[in-house]
C-alpha positions as CSV (number, residue, x, y, z in Angstrom):
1,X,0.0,0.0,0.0
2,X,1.3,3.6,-0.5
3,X,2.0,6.0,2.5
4,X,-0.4,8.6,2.6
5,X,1.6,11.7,3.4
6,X,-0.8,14.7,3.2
7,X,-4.1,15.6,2.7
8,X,-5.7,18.3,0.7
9,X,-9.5,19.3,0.5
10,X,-11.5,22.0,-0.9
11,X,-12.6,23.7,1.5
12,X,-11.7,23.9,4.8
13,X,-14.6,21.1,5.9
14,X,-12.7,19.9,9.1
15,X,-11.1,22.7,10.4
16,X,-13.1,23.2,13.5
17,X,-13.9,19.5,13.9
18,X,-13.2,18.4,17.8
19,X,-12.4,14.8,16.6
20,X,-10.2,15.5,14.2
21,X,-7.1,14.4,16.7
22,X,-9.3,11.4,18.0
23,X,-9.5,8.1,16.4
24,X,-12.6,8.6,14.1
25,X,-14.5,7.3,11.0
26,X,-12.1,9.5,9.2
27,X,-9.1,7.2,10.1
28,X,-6.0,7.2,9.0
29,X,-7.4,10.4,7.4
30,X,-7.5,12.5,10.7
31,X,-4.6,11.3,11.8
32,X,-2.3,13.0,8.9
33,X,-4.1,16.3,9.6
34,X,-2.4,18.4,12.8
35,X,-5.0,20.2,15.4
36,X,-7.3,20.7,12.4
37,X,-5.4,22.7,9.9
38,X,-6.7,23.7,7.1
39,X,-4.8,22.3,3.8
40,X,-6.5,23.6,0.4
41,X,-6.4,21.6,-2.9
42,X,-4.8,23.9,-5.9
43,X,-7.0,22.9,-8.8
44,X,-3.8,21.9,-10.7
45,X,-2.8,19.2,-8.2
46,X,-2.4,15.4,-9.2
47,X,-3.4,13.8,-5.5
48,X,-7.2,14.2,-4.5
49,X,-7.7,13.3,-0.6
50,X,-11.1,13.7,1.3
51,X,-12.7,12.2,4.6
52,X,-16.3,11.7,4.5
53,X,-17.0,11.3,7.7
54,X,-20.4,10.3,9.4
55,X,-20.6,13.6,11.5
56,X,-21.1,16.0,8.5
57,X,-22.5,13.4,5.8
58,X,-25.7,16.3,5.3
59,X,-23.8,19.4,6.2
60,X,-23.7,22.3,3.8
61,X,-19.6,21.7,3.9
62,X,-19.9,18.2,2.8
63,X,-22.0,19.0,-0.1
64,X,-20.0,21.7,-1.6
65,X,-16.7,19.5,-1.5
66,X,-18.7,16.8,-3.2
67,X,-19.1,19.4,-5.9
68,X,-15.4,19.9,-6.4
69,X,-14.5,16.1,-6.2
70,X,-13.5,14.8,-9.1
71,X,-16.1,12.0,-9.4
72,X,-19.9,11.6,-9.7
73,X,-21.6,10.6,-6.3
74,X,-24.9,9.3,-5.6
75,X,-25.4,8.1,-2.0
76,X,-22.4,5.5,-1.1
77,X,-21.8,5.0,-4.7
78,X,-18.9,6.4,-6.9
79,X,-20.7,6.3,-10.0
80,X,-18.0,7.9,-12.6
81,X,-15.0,10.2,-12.8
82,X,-16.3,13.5,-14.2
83,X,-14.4,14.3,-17.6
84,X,-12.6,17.2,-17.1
85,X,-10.7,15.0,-14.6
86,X,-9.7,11.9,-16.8
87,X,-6.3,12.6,-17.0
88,X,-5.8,12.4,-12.9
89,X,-3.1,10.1,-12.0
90,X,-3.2,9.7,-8.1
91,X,-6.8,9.1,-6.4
92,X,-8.1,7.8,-2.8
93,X,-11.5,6.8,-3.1
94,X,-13.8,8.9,-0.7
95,X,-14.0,6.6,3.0
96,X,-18.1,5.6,2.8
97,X,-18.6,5.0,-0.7
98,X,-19.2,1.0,-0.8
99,X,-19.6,0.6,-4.5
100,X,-17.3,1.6,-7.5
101,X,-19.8,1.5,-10.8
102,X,-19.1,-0.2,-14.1
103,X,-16.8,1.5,-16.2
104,X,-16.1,4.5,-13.7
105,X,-12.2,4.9,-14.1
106,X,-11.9,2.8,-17.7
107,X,-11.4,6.2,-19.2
108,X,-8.4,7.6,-16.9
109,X,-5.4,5.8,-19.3
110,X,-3.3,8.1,-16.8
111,X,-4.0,7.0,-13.5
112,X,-1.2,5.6,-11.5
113,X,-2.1,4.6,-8.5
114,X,-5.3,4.5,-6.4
115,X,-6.7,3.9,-2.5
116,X,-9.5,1.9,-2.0
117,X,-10.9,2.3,1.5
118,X,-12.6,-0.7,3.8
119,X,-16.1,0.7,3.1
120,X,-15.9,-0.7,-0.8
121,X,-17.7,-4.1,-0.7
122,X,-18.5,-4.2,-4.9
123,X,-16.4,-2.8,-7.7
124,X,-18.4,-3.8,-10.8
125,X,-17.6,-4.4,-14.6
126,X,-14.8,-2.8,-16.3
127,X,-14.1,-0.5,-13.6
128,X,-10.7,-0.4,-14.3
129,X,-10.4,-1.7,-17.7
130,X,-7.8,-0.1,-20.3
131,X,-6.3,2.3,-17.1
132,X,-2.9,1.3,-19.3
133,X,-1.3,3.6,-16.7
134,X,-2.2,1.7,-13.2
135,X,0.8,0.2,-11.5
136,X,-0.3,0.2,-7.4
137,X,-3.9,-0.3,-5.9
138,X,-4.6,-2.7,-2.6
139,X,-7.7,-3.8,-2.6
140,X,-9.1,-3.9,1.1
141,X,-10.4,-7.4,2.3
142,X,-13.5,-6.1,2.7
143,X,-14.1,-6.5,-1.2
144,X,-16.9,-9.2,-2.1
145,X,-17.4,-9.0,-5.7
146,X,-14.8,-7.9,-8.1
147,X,-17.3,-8.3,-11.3
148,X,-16.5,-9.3,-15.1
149,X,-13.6,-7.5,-16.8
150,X,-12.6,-4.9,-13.9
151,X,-8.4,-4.7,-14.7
152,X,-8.8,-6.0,-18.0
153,X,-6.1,-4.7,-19.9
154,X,-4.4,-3.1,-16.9
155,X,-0.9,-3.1,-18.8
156,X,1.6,-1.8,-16.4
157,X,-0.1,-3.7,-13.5
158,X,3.1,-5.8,-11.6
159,X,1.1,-7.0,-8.4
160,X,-2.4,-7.2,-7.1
161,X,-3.8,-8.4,-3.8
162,X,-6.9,-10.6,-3.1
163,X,-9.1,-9.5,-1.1
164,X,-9.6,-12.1,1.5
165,X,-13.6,-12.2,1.5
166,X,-13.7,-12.2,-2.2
167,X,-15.4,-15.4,-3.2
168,X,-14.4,-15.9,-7.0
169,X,-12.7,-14.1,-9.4
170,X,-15.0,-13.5,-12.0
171,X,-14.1,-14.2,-16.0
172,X,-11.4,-11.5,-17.7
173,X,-11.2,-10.0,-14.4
174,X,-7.0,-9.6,-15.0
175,X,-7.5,-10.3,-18.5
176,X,-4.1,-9.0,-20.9
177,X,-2.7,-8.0,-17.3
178,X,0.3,-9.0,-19.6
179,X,3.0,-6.9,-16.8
180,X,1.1,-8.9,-13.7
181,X,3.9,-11.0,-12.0
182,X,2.7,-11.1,-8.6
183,X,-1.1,-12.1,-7.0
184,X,-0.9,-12.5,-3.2
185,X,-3.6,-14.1,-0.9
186,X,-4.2,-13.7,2.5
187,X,-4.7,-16.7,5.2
188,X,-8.1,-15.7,5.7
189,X,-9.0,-16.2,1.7
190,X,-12.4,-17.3,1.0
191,X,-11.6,-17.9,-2.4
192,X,-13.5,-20.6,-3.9
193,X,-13.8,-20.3,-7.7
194,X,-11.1,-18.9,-10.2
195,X,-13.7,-18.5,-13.6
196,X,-12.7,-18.5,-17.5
197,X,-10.2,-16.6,-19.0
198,X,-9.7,-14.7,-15.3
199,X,-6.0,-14.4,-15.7
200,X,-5.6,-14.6,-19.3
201,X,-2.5,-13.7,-21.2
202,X,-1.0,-13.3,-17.9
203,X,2.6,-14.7,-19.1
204,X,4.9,-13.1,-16.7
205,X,3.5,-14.8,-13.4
206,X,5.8,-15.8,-10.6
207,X,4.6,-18.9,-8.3
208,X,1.0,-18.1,-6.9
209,X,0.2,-20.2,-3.7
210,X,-3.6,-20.6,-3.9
211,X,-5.5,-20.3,-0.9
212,X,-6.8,-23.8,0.7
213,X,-10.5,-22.4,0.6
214,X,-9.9,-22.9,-3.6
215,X,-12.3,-25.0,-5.0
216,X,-12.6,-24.8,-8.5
217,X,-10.6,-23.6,-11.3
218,X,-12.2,-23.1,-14.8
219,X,-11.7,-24.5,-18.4
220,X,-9.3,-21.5,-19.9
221,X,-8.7,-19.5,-16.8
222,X,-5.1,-19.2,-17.4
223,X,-5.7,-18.7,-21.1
224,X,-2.9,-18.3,-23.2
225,X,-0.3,-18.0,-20.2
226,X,1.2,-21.1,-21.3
227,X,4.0,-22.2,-21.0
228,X,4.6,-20.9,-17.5
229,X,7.6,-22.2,-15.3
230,X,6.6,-25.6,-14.0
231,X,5.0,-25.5,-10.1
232,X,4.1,-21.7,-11.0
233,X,0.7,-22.4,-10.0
234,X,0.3,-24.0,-6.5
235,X,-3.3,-25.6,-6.3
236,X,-4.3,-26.9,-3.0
237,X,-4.8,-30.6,-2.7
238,X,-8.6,-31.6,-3.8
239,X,-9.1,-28.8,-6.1
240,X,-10.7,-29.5,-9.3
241,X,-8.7,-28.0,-11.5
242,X,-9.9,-28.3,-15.3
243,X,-7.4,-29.9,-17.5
244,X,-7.3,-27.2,-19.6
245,X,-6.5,-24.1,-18.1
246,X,-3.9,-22.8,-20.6
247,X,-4.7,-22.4,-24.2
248,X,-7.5,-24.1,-25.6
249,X,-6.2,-25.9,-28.6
């Protein structure tokens, strides 16, 4: 995960906020500002940073920094980045928002790097798709459904994460990933079902162990990501594992 070094808003929506040096819903956001200070957002700046915290969600503050984010919101969803801020390279998803909507960054072939908070449970199709650009995201483990398509074509992508209650990894999820070398589980994993073509043309992989919760992996999943270094993919015992997995001639 990148460090988090600053944080820039706006307006100056927290300023007199008493629990801005307590822990709060605005963590780890309210612990990088100092005894409330205010820290204004030059319109030319690459890094967007905002708290949403409960206390103000109807306040008159919260609705005119909404205004100047550079996404469409409706209610705790991030529905799409607004175009006069497609070429943005550095983004932290607002803390509250629990779904990212199809297609809502596949525009943004600039962006480099995002933060996805715990409050994301769904990021849907082709959320990601085509950001040729994106190199670092960690996906929190609170992360349930990572739908069809949603880093497709993610070229410069090296290393992903999996969220730990994510329960399959839907078809052409990491699709032409083709810089992808490292996918990393956690202990917890719930991971029961790798679908078609999920990882296709994914030729650079080091050695994935697979979570013991794995189930099933799908006819084609590793589509065209043949020939891999032998014992590159580490299947736990009693997983049914098609027999083709690589290319499907």
């Amino acid at each position: 995960m990148f460090e988090i070094d600053k944080i820039i808003l706006d307006h100056p929506t927290c300023s007199n906020c008493a629990h801005m040096t307590t822990d709060s819903n605005c963590e780890p956001l309210c612990k990088m500002m100092e005894d409330g200070q205010k820290i204004e957002y030059p319109k030319n700046s690459k890094l967007v940073y905002f708290s949403a915290c409960n206390l103000w969600q109807e306040s008159d503050s919260r609705k005119k920094l909404l205004q100047n984010l550079p996404f469409e919101i409706e209610g705790d969803e991030l529905v799409a980045v607004k175009e006069e801020f497609e070429n943005i390279e550095e983004v932290i998803v607002p803390f509250g928002i629990k779904k990212i909507c199809s297609d809502a960054f596949n525009t943004c072939i600039k962006l480099k790097r995002i933060f996805i908070p715990e409050s994301v449970v769904k990021i849907e199709t082709s959320v990601f798709s085509d950001c040729t650009s994106l190199r670092e995201i960690q996906l929190p483990d609170s992360i349930e459904t990572i739908e069809y398509g949603a880093f497709h074509h993610c070229t410069s992508l090296e290393k992903i994460n999996i969220p730990a209650n994510l329960n399959q990894i839907e078809g052409l999820v990491f699709s032409d990933c083709f810089a992808l070398k490292t996918v990393l589980f956690s202990k917890e994993s719930k991971l029961e079902t790798i679908k078609k073509e999920a990882f296709m043309n994914c030729n650079r992989l080091e050695p994935i162990k697979f979570p013991q919760s794995l189930k099933k992996v799908e006819k084609w999943a590793f589509r065209w990501c043949d020939p891999l270094p032998e014992g590159t993919l580490a299947f736990p015992e009693g997983c049914d594992v098609d027999e083709d997995i690589f290319d499907p001639e």
